[in-house]
N, C-alpha and C positions, 0 to 999 in steps of 0.2 A: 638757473645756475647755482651749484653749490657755494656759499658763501662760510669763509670762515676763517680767521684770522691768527698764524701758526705765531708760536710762540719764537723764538731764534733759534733756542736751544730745546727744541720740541726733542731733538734724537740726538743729543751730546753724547757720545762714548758708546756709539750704536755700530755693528757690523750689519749692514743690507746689502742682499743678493739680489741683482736685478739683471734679469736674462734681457736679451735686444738692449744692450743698454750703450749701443753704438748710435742709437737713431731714434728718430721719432717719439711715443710716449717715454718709451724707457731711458731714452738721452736726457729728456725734459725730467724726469723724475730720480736719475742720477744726482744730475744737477741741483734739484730743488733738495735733496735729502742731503746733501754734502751743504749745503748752505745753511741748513738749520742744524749741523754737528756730527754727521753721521758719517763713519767710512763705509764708501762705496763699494761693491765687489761687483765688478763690472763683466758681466759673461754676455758673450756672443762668438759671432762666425769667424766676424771680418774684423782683425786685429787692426787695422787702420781705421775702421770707425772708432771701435773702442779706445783707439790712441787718442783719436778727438774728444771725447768727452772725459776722459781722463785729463788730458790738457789743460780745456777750457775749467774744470773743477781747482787744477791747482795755481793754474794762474788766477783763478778770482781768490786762492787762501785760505783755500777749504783744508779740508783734512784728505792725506795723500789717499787716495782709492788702490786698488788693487786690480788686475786683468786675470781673468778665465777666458784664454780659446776654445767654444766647443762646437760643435757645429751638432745641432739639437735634430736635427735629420736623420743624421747618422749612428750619431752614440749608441752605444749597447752597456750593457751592466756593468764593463768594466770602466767604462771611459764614466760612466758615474762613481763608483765607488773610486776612481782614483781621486776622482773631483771631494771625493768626500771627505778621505784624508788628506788631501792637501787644505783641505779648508780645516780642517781638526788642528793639522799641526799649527799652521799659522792663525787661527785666529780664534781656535779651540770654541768657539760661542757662537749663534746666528739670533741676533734681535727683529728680523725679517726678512721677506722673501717676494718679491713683487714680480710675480709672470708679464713679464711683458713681449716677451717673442708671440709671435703669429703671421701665419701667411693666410692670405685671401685669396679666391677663386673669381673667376668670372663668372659675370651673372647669368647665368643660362636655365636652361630646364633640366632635372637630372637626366634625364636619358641623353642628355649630350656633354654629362662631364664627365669625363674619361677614369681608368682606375688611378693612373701614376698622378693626377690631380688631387683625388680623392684620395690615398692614402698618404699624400703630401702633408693635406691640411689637416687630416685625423690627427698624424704626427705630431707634426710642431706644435696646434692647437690643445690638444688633448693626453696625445700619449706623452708627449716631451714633458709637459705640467707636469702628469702624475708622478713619472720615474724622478724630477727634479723634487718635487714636494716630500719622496718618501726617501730620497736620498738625504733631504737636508733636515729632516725628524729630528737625529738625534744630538746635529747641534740646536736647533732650535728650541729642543725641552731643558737644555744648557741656561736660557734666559730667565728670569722670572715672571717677563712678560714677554712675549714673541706674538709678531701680526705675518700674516701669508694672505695676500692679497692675489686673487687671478682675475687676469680681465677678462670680461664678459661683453656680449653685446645685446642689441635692440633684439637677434634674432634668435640668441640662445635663450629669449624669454618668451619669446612670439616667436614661431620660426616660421619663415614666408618663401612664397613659390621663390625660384629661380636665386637662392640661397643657402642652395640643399647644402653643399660638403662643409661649409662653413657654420651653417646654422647648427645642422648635427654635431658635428664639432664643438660649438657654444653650448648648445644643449647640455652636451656631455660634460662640460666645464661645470655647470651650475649643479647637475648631479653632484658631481665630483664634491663639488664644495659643501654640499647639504651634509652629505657624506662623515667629509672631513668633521667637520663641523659638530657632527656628532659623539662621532668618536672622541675626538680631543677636547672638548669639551668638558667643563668640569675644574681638574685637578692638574689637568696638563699643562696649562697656562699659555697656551697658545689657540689663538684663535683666527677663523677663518671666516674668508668675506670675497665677496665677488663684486668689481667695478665695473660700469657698463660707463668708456668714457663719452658716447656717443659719436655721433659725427665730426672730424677733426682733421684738421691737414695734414696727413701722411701717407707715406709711400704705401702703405697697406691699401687702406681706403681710395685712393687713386684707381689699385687693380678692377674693382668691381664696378667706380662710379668714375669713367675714364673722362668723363663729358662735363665732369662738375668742376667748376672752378675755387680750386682751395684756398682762395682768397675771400672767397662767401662763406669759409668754416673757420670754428675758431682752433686755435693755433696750441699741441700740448703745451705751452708755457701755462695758456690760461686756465688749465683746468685741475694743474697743481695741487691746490687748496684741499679737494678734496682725498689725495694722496697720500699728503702730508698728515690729514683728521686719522685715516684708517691706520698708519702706520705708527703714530706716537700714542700717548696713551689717553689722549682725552674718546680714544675710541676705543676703550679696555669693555666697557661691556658689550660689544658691539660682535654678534657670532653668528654666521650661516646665514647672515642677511645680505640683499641684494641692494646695491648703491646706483645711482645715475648720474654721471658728473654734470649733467645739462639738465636734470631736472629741474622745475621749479618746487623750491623749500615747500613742505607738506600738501605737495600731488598727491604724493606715494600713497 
């Protein structure tokens, strides 16, 4: 497990965009970025999730967050670039960017995952990222330091039978990022990195492992730490590399 002791005010006077940020990792990492200083920008589907963690952020005395409805399925070029300028005018700056929407498939053999599955999960997983990540460029070159963190998993690094749409998917994340990573790199001051939070109790990981009980995984609260390291700056040299939040400290 990543170990690592966040500072309070690791991200004081910080604007973070965090997609799913009604649920699961991305509600936990709302939360945890608002507790150490940072204004939230809380995008998802379902405007009543995002009311809850919007909630719970101001009743603990955080710093008040912000709601994006989008539904990351759907959108097309415009429904981003309006998202672009509303976030210009209001908040003219992005200090980061944390992918956390994704949908999961069931666990089958490809020849029995259907297309409307598979172009589900390409979506959210892959195409949503990239259109979110090039949409939010040019506040993010606004910061002098900016972190874009995408999550990744066990299988976008290993991709294993009976995990086709989702792994290819992941796959395509970690390209993505090598990518990025490249490119920006340098003079742009923004830097890119891929989390693999592992096994963890949420409604995603539910889809695939119906039988496993999430009471034997550990819980987004607990994997935080490692969230908070990529997002503030003691992870400033930190580019195009690949993270484990369940690793043990120097496996890798």
């Amino acid at each position: 497990m990543f170990t690592y002791s966040a500072p309070s005010t690791l991200l004081q006077g910080r604007n973070i965009l965090i997609s799913r940020a009604g649920s699961g990792l991305g509600q936990a990492a709302a939360r945890a970025y608002a507790a150490h200083g940072a204004t939230v920008l809380l995008l998802g589907r379902d405007e009543t999730k995002l009311n809850t963690t919007y909630d719970a952020i101001v009743d603990a005395g955080h710093p008040e967050p912000a709601l994006f409805v989008l539904d990351l399925q759907r959108a097309g070029e415009a429904d981003y670039q309006q998202l672009q300028q509303v976030l210009a005018n209001e908040f003219g700056v992005l200090h980061g960017l944390l992918h956390s929407a994704g949908v999961n498939a069931q666990s089958l053999p490809l020849e029995y995952q259907n297309l409307g599955t598979w172009q589900q999960v390409l979506q959210i997983n892959l195409t949503a990222a990239f259109a979110l990540t090039t949409t939010c460029l040019p506040l993010l070159r606004q910061a002098e330091k900016a972190s874009v963190i995408f999550t990744s998993a066990s299988e976008g690094r290993k991709p294993r039978a009976f995990r086709g749409p989702y792994a290819i998917a992941k796959h395509g994340v970690e390209a993505l990022v090598d990518i990025l990573a490249e490119e920006l790199g340098g003079t742009s001051g923004i830097r890119v990195n891929s989390l693999d939070p592992g096994p963890c109790a949420t409604a995603l990981r539910k889809v695939a492992f119906p039988q496993e009980n999430p009471a034997s995984l550990p819980t987004p609260d607990s994997l935080m730490q490692l969230y908070l390291y990529l997002m503030g700056d003691d992870s400033v040299q930190a580019n195009g590399q690949r993270f484990s939040a369940q690793a043990v400290p120097g496996s890798d």
